[in-house]
GUGU-656664 format. One line per 2 residues: number of its first residue (from 1); for each residue x, y, z of N, C-alpha, C. Coordinates in steps of 0.2 Angstrom, whole numbers, plus 5000, padded with zeros to 4 digits. Example, Ala and Ser with C-alpha at 12.3 -4.5 7.8 and 13.67 -1.06 7.14 Angstrom:
BEGIN
1> 5066:4972:5039:5062:4978:5039:5066:4984:5039 ~ 5064:4989:5035:5068:4995:5036:5064:5000:5039;
This chain:
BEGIN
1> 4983:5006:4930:4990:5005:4930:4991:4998:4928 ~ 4995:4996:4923:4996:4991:4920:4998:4985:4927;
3> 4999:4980:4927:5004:4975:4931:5010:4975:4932 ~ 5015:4975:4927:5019:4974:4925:5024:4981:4928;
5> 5021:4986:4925:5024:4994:4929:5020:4994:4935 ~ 5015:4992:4940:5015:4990:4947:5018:4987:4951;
7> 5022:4980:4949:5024:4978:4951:5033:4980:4953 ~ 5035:4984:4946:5042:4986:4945:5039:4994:4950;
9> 5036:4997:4951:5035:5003:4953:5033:5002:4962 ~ 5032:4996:4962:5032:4992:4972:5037:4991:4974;
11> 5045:4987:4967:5050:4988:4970:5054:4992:4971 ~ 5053:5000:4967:5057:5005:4968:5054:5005:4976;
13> 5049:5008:4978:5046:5010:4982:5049:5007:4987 ~ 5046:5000:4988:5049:4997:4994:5056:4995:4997;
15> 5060:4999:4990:5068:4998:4989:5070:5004:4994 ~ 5066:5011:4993:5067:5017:4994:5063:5018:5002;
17> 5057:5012:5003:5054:5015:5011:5061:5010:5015 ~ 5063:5005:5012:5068:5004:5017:5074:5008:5019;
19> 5076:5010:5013:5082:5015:5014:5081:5022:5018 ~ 5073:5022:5018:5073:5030:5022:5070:5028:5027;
21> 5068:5023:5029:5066:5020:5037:5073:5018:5042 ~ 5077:5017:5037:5085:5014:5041:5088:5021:5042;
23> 5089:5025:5037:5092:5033:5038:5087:5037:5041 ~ 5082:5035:5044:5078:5040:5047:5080:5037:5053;
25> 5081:5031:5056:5082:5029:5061:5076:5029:5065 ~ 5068:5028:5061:5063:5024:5063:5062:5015:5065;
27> 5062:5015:5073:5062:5011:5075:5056:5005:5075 ~ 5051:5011:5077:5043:5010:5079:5039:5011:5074;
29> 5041:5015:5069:5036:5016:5063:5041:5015:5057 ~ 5035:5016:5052:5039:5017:5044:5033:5020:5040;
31> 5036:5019:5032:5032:5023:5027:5029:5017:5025 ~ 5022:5016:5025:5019:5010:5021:5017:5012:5014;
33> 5022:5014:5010:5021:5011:5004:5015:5011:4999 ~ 5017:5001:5001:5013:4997:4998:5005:4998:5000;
35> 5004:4999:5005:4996:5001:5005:4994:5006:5001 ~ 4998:5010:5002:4997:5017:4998:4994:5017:4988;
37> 5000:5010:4990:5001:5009:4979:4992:5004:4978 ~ 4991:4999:4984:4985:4996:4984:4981:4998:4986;
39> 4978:5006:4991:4974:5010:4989:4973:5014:4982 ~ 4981:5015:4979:4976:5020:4973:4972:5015:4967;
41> 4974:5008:4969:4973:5004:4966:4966:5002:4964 ~ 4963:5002:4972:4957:5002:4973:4953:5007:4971;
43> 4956:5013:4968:4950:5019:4966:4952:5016:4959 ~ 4958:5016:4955:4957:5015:4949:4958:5010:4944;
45> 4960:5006:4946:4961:4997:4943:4954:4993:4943 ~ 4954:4988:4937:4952:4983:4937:4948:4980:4944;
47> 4946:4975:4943:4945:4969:4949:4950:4965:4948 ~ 4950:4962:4942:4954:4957:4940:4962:4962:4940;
49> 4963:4964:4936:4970:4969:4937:4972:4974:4942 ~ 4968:4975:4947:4970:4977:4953:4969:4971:4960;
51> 4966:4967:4958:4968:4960:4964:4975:4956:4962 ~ 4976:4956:4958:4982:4953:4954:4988:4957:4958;
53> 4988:4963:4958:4993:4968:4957:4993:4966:4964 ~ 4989:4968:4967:4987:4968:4975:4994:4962:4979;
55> 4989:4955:4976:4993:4950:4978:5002:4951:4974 ~ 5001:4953:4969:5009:4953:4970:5011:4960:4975;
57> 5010:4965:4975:5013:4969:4979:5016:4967:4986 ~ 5010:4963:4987:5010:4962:4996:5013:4954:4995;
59> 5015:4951:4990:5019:4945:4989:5027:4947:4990 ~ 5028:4953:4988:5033:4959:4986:5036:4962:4994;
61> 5031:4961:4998:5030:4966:5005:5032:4961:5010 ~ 5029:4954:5009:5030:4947:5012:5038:4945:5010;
63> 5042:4948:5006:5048:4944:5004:5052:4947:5007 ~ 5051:4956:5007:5057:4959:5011:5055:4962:5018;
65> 5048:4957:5019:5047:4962:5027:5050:4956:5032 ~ 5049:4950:5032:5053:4945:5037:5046:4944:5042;
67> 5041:4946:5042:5034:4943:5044:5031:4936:5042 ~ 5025:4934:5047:5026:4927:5043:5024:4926:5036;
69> 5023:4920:5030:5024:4919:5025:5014:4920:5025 ~ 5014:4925:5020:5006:4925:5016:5003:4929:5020;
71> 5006:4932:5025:5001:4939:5031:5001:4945:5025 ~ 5005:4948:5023:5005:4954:5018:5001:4955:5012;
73> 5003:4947:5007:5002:4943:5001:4992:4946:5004 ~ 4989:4941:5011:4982:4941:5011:4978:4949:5013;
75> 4982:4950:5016:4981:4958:5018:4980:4963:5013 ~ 4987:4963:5008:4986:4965:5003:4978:4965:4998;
77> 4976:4959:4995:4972:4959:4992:4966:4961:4995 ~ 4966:4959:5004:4960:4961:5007:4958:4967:5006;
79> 4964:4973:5008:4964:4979:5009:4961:4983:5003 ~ 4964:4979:4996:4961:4981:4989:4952:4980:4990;
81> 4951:4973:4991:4942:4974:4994:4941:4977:4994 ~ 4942:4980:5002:4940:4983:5005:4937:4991:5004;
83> 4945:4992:4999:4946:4999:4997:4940:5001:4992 ~ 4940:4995:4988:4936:4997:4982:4927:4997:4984;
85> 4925:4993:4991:4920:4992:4993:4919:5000:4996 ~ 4924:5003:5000:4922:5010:5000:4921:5014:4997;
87> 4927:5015:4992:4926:5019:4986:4921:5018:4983 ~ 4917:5013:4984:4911:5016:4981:4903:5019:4985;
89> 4908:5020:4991:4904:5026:4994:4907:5034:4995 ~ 4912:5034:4993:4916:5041:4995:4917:5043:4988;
91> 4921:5051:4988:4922:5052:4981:4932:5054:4983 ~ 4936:5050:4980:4940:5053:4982:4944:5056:4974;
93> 4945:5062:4974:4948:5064:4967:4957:5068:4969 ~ 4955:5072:4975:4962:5077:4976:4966:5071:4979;
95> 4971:5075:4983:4978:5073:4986:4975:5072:4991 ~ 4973:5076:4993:4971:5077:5001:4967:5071:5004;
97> 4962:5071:5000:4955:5066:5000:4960:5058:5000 ~ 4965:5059:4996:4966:5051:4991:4972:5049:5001;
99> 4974:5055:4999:4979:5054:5007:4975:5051:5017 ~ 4968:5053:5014:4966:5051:5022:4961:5044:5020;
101> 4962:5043:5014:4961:5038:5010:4965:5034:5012 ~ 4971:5032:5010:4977:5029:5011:4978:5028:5018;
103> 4977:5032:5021:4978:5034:5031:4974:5027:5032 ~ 4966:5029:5031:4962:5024:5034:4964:5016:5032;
105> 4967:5016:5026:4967:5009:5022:4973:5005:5026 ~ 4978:5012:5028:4984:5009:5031:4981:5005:5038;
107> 4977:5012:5042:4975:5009:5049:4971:5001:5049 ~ 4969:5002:5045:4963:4994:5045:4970:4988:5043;
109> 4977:4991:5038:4982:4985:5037:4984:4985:5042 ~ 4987:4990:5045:4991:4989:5054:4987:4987:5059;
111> 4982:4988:5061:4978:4984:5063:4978:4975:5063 ~ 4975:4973:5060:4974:4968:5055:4980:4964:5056;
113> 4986:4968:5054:4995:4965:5053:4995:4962:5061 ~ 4994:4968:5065:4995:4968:5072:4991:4961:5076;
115> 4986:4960:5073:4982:4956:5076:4984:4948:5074 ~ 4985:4947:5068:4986:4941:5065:4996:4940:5068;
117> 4999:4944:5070:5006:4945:5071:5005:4941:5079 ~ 5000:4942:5082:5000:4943:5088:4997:4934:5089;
119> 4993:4932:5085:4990:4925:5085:4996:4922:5082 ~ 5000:4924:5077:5004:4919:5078:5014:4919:5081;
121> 5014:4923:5085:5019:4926:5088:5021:4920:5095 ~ 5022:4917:5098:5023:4912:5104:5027:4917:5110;
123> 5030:4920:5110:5033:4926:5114:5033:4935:5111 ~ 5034:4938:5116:5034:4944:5115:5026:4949:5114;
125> 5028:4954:5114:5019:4958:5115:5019:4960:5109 ~ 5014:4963:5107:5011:4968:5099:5011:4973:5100;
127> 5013:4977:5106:5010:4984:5111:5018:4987:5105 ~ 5025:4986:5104:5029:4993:5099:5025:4991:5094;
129> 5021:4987:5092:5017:4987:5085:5012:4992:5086 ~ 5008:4993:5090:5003:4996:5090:5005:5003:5093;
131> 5011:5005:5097:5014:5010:5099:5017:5015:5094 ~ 5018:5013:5086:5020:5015:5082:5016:5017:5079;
133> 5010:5016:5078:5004:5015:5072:5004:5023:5072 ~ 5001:5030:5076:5001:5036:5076:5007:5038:5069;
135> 5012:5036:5072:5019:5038:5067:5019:5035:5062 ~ 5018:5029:5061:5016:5026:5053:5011:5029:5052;
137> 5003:5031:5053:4999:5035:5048:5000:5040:5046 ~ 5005:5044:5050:5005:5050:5048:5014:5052:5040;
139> 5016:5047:5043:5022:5045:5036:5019:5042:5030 ~ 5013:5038:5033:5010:5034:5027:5004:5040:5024;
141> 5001:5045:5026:4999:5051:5024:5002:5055:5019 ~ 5007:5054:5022:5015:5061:5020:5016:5058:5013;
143> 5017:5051:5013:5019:5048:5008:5013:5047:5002 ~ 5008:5048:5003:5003:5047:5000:5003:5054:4994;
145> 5001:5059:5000:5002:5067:4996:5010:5065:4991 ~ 5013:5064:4993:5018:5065:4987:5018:5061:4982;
147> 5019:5055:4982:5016:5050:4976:5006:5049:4972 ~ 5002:5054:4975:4998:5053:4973:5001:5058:4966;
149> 5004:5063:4965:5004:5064:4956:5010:5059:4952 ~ 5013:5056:4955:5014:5052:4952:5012:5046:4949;
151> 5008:5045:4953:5001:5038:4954:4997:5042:4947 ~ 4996:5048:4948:4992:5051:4941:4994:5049:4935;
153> 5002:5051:4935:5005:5051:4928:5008:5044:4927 ~ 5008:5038:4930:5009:5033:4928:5000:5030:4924;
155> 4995:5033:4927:4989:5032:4925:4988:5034:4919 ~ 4988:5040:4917:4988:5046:4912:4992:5039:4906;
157> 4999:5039:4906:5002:5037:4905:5002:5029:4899 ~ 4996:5026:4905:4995:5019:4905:4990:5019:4900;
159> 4985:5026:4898:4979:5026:4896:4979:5026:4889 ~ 4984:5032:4887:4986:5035:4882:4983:5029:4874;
161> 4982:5030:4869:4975:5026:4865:4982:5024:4858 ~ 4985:5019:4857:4990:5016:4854:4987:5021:4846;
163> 4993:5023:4842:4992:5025:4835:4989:5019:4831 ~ 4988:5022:4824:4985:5014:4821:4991:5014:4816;
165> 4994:5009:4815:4999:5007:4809:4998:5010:4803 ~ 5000:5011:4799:4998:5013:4792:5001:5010:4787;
């Protein structure tokens, strides 16, 4: 996936997980997206063009979550690492596979989110962060399976071999 249509295709997303997290009246959990768009990332991008995309994504996730400034931004790129370190142990091709793919990528960022939320937070606990996490994986799952053939045909898409002029 190019940059340019990653970064416009994080904003639809991000535009539409807030809208259905408000109309769901999900309080403790939500649909994590942006992990989702930065593990397909990790099976099929670049390093150079999937680290890039990463960081803006989660630069993207950082401006309209209200966490602190550079936790998403870092996470983000990490989680791409991370993804692509495993993916080169696993094979993931279908929906299914691409979605418990996604779950784990999510768990290791809610995790992680949680943790670094908690070092720099001065009041209050992490325990609704961590209370939520079962109902985020499994929305962040749910949403995996349905944007993984989209993920396809923006790929397909991006690949397609330009005509030559005549």
């Amino acid at each position: 996936m190019k940059f340019l249509a990653t970064v416009i295709l994080a904003l639809v997303l991000l535009t539409l997980e807030s809208v259905f997290v408000q109309q769901a009246g999900l309080v403790l959990g939500r649909v994590d997206v942006t992990v989702v768009l930065v593990a397909f990332l990790a099976l099929r991008a670049s390093l150079t063009e999937g680290a890039c995309s990463a960081f803006a994504v989660g630069y993207l996730l950082d401006l309209m979550s209200g966490q602190p400034t550079g936790l998403f931004t870092f996470l983000a790129v990490f989680t791409f690492l991370v993804g692509r370190l495993v993916a080169s142990f696993v094979d993931v091709r279908g929906p299914v596979a691409f979605a418990l793919f996604a779950m784990g990528a999510d768990l290791g960022h809610g995790l992680l989110s949680t943790f670094f939320t908690w070092l720099t937070v001065k009041e209050g606990s992490t325990a609704p962060l961590l209370s939520g996490m079962p109902a985020q994986l499994a929305l962040t799952g749910a949403a995996a399976l349905l944007l993984f053939p989209l993920f396809k045909r923006f790929e397909v898409a991006q690949e397609r071999p330009a005509g030559l002029l005549r």
